[in-house]
VEXBAKE-488727 format. One record per residue (C-alpha): residue in three letters; x, y, z. Coordinates in nm, 2 decimals, m for minus. Each point is the difference from the previous one (the first is absolute). Last residue first. Layout:
N
<ala <X Y Z>>
...
//
This chain:
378
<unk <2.90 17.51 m3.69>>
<unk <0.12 m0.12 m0.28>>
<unk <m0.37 0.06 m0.17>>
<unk <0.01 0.35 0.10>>
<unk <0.36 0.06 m0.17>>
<unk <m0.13 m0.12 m0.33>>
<unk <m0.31 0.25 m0.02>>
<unk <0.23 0.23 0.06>>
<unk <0.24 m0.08 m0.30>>
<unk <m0.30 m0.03 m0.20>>
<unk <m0.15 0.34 0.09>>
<unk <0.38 0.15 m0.08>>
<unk <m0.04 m0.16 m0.32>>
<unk <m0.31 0.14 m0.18>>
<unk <0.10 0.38 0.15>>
<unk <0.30 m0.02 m0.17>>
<unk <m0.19 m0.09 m0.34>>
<unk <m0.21 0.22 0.06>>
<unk <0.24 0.33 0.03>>
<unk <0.16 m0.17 m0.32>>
<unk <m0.30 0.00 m0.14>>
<unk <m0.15 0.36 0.11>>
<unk <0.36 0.14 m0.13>>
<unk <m0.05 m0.18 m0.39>>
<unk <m0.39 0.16 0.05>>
<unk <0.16 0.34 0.09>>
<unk <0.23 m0.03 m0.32>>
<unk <m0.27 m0.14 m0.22>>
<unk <m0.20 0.33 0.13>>
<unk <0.33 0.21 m0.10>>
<unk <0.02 m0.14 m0.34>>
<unk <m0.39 0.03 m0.06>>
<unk <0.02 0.35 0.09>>
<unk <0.35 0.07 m0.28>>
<unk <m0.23 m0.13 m0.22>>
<unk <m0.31 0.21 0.07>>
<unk <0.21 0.27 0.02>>
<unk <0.07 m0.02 m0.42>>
<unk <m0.27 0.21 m0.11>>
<unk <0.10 0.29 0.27>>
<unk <0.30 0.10 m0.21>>
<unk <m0.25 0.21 m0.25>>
<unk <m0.14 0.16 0.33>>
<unk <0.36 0.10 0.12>>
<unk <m0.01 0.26 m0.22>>
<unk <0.28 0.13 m0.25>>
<unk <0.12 m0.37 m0.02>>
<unk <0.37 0.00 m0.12>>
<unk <m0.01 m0.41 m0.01>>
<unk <0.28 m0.04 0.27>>
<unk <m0.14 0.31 0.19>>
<unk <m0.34 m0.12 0.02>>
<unk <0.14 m0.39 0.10>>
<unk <0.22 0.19 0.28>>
<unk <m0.32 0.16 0.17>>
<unk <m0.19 m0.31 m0.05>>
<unk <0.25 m0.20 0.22>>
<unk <0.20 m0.26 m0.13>>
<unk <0.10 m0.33 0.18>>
<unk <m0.31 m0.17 m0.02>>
<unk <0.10 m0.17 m0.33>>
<unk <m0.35 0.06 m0.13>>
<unk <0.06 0.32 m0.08>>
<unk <0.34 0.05 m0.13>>
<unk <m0.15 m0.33 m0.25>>
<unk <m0.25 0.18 m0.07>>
<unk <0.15 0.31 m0.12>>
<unk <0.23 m0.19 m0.20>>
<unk <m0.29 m0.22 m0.18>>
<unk <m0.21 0.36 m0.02>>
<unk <0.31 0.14 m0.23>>
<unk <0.04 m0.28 m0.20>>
<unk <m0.40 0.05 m0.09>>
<unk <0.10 0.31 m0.14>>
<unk <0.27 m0.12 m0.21>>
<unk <m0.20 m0.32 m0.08>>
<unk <m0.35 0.02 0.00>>
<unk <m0.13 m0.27 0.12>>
<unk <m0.36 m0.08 m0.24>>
<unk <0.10 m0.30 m0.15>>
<unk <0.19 m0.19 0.34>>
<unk <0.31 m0.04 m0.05>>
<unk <0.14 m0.26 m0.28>>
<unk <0.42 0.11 0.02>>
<unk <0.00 m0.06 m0.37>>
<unk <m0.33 0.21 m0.04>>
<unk <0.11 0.27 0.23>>
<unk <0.32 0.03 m0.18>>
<unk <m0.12 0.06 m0.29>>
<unk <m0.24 0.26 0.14>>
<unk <0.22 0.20 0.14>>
<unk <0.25 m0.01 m0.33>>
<unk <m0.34 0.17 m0.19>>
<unk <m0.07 0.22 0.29>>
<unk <0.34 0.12 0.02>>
<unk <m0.06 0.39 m0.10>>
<unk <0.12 0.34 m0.03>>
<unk <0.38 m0.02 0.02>>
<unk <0.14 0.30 0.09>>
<unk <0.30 0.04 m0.31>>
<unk <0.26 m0.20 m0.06>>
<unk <m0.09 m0.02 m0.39>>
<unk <m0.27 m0.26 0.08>>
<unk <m0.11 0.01 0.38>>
<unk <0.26 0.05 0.32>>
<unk <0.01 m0.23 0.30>>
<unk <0.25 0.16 0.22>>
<unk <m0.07 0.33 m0.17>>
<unk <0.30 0.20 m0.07>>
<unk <0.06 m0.15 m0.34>>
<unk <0.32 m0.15 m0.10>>
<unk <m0.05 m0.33 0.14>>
<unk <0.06 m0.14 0.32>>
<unk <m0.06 m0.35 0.03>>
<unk <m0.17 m0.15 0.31>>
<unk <0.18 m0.21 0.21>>
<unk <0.10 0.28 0.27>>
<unk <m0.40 0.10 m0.02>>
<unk <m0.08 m0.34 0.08>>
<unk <0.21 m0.02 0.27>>
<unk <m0.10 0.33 0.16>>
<unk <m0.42 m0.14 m0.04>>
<unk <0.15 m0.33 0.21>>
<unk <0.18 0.20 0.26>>
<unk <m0.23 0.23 0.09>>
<unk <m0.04 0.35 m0.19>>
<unk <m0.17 0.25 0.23>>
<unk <m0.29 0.23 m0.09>>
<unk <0.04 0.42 m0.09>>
<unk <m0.29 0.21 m0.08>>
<unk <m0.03 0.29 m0.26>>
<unk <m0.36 0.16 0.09>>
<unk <m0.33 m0.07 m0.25>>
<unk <m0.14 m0.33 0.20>>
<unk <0.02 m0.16 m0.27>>
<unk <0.40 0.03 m0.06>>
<unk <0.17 0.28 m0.18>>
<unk <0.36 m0.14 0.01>>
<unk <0.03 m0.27 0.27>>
<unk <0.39 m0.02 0.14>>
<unk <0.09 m0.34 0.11>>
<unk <0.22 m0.03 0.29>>
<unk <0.29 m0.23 0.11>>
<unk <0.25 0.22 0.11>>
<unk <0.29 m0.07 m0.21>>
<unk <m0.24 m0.17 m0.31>>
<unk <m0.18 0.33 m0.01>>
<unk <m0.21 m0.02 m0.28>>
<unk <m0.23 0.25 m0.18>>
<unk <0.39 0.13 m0.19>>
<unk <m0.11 m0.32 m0.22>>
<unk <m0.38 0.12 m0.10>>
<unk <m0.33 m0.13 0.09>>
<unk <m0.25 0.13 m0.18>>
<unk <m0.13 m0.34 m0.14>>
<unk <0.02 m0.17 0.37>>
<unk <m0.20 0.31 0.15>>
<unk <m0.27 m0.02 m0.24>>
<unk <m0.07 m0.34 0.02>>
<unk <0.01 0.05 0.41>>
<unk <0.26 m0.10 0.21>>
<unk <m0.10 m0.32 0.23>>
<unk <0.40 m0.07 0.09>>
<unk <0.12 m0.36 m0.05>>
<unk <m0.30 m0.05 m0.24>>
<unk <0.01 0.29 m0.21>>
<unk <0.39 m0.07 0.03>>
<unk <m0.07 m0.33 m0.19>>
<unk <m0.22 0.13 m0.22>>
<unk <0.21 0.24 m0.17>>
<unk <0.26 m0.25 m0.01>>
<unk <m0.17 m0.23 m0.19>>
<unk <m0.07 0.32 m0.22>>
<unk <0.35 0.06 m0.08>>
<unk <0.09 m0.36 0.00>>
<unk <m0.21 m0.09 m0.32>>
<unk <0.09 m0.35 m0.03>>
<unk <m0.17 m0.11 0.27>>
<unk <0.14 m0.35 0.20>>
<unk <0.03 0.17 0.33>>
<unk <m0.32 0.24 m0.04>>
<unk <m0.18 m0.33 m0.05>>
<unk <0.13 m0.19 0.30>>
<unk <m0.03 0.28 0.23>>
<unk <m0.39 m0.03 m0.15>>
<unk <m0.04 m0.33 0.09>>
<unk <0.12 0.00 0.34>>
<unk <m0.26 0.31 0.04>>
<unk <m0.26 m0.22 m0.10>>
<unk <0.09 m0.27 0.17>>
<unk <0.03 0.23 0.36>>
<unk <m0.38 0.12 m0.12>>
<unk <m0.04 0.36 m0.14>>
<unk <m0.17 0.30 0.17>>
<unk <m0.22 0.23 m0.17>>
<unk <m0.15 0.32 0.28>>
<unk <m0.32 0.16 m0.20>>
<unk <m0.11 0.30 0.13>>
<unk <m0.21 0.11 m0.30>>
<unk <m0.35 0.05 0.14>>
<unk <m0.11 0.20 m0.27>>
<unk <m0.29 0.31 0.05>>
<unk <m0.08 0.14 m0.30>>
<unk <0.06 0.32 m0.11>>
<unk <m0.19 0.33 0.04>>
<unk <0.16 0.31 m0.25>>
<unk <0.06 0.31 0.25>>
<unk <m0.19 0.28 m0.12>>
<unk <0.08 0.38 m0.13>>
<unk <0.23 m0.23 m0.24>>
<unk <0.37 0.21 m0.12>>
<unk <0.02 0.27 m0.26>>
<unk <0.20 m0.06 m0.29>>
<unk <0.31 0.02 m0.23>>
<unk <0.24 0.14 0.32>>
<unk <0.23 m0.35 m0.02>>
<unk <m0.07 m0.06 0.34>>
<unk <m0.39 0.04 m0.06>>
<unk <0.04 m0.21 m0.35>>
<unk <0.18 m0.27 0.23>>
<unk <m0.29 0.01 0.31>>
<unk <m0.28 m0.08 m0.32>>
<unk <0.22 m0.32 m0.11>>
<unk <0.06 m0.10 0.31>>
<unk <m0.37 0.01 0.12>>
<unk <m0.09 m0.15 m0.30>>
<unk <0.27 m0.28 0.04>>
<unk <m0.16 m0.02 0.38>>
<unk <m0.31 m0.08 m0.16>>
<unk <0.12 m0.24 m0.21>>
<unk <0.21 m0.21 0.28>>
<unk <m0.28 0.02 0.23>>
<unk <m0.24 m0.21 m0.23>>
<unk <0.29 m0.22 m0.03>>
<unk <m0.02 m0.04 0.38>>
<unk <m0.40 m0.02 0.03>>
<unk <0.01 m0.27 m0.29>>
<unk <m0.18 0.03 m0.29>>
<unk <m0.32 m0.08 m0.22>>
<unk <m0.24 0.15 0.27>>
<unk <0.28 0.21 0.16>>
<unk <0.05 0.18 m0.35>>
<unk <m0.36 0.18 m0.04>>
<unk <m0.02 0.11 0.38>>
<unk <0.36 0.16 m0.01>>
<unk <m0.04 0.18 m0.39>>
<unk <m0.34 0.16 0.14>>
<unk <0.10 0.11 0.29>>
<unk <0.32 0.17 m0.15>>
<unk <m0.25 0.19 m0.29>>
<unk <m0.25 0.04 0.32>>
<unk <0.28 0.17 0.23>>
<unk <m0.04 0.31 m0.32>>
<unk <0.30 0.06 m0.23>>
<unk <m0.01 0.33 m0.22>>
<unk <0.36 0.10 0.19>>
<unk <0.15 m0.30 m0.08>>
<unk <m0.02 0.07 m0.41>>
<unk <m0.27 m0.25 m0.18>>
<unk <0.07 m0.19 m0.35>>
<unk <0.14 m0.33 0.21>>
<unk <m0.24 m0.05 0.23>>
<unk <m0.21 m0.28 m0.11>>
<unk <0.17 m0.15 m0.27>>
<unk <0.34 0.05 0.12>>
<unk <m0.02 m0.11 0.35>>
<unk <m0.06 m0.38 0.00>>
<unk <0.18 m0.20 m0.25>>
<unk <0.24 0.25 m0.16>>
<unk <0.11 0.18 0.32>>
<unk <0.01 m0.35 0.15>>
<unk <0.22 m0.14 m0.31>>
<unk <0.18 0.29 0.02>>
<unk <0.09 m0.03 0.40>>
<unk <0.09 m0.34 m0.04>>
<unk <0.28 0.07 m0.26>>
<unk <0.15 0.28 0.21>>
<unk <m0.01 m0.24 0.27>>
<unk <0.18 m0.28 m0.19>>
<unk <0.28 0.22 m0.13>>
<unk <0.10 0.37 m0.16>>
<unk <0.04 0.27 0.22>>
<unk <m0.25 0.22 0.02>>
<unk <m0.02 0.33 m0.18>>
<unk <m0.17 m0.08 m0.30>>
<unk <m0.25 m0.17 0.26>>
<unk <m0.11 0.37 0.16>>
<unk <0.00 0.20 m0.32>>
<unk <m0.27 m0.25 m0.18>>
<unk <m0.17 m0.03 0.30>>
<unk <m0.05 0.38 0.03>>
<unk <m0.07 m0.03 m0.34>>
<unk <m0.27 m0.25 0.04>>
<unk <m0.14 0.15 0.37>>
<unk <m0.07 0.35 m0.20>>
<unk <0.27 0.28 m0.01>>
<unk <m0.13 0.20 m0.30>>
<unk <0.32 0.13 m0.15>>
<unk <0.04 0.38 m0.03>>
<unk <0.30 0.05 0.24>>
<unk <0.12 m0.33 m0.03>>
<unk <0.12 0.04 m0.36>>
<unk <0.20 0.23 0.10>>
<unk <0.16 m0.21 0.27>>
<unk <0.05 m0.30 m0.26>>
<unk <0.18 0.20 m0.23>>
<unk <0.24 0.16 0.24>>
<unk <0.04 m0.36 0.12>>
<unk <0.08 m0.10 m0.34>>
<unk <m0.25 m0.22 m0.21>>
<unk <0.03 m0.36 m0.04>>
<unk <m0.03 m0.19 m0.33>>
<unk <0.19 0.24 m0.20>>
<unk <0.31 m0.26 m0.10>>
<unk <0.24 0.18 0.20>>
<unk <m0.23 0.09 0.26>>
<unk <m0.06 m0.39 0.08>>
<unk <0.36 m0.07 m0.03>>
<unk <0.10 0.26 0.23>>
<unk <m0.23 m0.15 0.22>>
<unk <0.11 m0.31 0.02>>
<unk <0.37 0.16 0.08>>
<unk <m0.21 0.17 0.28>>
<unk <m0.10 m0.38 0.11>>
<unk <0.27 m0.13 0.03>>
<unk <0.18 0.28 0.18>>
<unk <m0.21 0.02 0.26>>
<unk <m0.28 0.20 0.07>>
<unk <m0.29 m0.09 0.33>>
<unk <m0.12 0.34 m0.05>>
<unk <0.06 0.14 0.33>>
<unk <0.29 m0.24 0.05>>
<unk <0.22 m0.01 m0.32>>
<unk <m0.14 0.33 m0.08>>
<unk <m0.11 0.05 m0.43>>
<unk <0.00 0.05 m0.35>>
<unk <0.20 0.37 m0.02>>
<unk <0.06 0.05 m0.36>>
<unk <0.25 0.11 m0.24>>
<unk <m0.11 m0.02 m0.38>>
<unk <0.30 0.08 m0.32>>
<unk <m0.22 0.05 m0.31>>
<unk <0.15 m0.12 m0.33>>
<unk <m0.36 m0.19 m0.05>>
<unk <0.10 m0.20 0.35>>
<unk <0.33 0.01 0.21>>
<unk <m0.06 m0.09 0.36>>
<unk <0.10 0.06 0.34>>
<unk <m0.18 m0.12 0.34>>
<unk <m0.03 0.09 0.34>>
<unk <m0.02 m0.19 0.32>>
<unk <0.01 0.23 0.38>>
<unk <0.20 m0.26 0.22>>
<unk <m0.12 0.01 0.40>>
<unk <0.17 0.17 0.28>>
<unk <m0.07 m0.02 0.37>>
<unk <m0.28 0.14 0.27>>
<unk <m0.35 m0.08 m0.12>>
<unk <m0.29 0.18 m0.20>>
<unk <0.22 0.03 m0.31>>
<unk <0.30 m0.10 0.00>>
<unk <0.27 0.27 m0.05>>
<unk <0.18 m0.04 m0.36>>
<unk <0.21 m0.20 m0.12>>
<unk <0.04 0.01 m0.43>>
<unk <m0.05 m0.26 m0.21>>
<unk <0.07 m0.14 m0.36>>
<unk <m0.15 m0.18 m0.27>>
<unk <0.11 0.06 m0.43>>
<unk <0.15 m0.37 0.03>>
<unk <m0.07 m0.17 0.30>>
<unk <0.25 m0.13 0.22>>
<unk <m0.07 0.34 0.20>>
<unk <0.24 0.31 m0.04>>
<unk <m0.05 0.26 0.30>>
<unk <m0.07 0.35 m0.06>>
<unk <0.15 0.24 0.24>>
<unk <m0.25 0.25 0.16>>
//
């Protein structure tokens, strides 16, 4: 396979088949010098490993200096490690990308998992270890943070299965129940005042960003993959890469989201809203918020995501959308999650039929008068 120079010094790639999926993703190695002794290694799959070249220049730095072990290293090593829930965890959040979840899930792992479970390997876990951490967090906790650290055991536990370090659970871990359908909406001030915002912001990139969250109701996610060939200005279509629902879905680009996108500068990266360096940015929530407080919504709207139930219900409650085209618009897998916003699209049509029983009144109203009229003539 032909190597293929990066910007990076001592990075480069190969394309190979992707694995798991049709198409070809970049292989990342790296070259160094250290001790007289010329290294060569494989670091990593721009998709199966979630590489790029970044981060493999990172890396070379990291074995360049000895604080990271090669992967040859690393897999030796594996074979007569102890795989308990702290170095599975260890493993599992070297490998994340770094950001706010990341960040959250060590403080959780930290706070609430450690202690307790921390020096046993899956397969020695009983239902009463999980029972045990549920019942003793819900009295200090709520039911949906409670959910979040069990499901970052679950996660951690289902990654050292994947990786082939452990045994999976002979159980399934029980987790609270959360009633988290929660539809935000914003006020036609409050919206005002947000268009206002984004139209004085300084940081266009992520103005931007929120504008076509609004104008279209794509996911976080979605917005920071999105990449330039995604859109197709000619056609008017927006390509999704790796949505939600887990299959590559396609949305249309109205007029104001095309606009925007016509406006917005084009730098060298092939993301449409790229990170430091070019590369896929990671996070906004620090621009987010600023806006959010100079726009003053409500404190606990969440913007992107909340941007994407004010476009949903707005489709809704205009009446002229049907559920079937608001699942497709929002790249629903089940028309369950779509269902939330019926009741809106129900009070529309009853305002409807109540706007018809008026006018059916109304006429009613004055054809008695116009009898009653006649009589007294005669």
């Amino acid at each position: 396979m032909k190597r293929i120079k990066t910007d990076y010094p001592g990075v480069y790639y190969r394309e190979a088949d992707r694995i798991g999926k049709k198409g070809i993703e970049k292989v990342f190695y790296i070259v160094f010098k250290k001790d007289g002794k010329f290294y060569e290694e494989k670091v990593g799959r721009q998709f199966a490993d979630d590489m790029t070249a970044a981060r493999a220049s990172r890396i070379r730095g990291e074995r360049f200096e000895g604080k990271r072990q090669s992967r040859k290293e690393i897999r030796e090593a594996d074979k007569v490690k102890k795989w308990t829930i702290d170095n599975l965890f260890n493993k599992y959040i070297s490998d994340r990308q770094e950001g706010k979840s990341k960040q959250v899930d060590n403080g959780r792992y930290d706070k609430y998992l450690k202690d307790s479970l921390g020096n046993k390997e899956p397969k020695n876990l009983v239902p009463l270890d999980a029972d045990r951490i549920r019942k003793k967090l819900l009295k200090e906790l709520s039911p949906q943070t409670v959910k979040h650290v069990l499901n970052l055991l679950t996660w951690i536990i289902n990654y050292g299965v994947n990786k082939g370090h452990c045994i999976g659970l002979s159980f399934r871990i029980e987790k609270p129940t959360v009633d988290n359908i929660k539809t935000e909406t914003l006020t036609d001030a409050e919206l005002k005042r947000l268009l206002q915002v984004l139209d004085k912001s300084e940081n266009i990139q992520v103005a931007n960003l929120v504008r076509i969250a609004l104008f279209t109701g794509m996911r976080r996610g979605e917005l920071l993959n999105l990449q330039w060939p995604d859109l197709d200005f000619d056609r008017g279509f927006i390509a999704i890469r790796n949505p939600k629902g887990g299959k590559d879905q396609v949305i249309p680009m109205n007029d104001s989201a095309k606009s925007v996108f016509e406006n917005h500068e084009r730098t060298k990266s092939q993301f449409v809203f790229p990170g430091k360096g070019g590369e896929k940015r990671t996070t906004v929530q620090k621009a987010i918020e600023k806006i959010k407080m100079e726009a003053e919504l409500p404190e606990d709207f969440r913007p992107l995501h909340g941007l994407r139930h004010v476009f949903a219900s707005m489709l809704a409650s205009s009446g002229q959308v049907d559920m079937y085209t608001l699942q497709k618009l929002l790249t629903h897998k089940s028309p369950l999650m779509t269902q939330r916003y019926a009741h809106l699209r129900d009070e529309t049509l009853k305002n409807a039929s109540e706007l018809a029983g008026d006018i059916l009144s109304k006429i009613g109203l004055k054809k008695e008068g116009d009898n009653v009229k006649k009589i007294n003539e005669k």
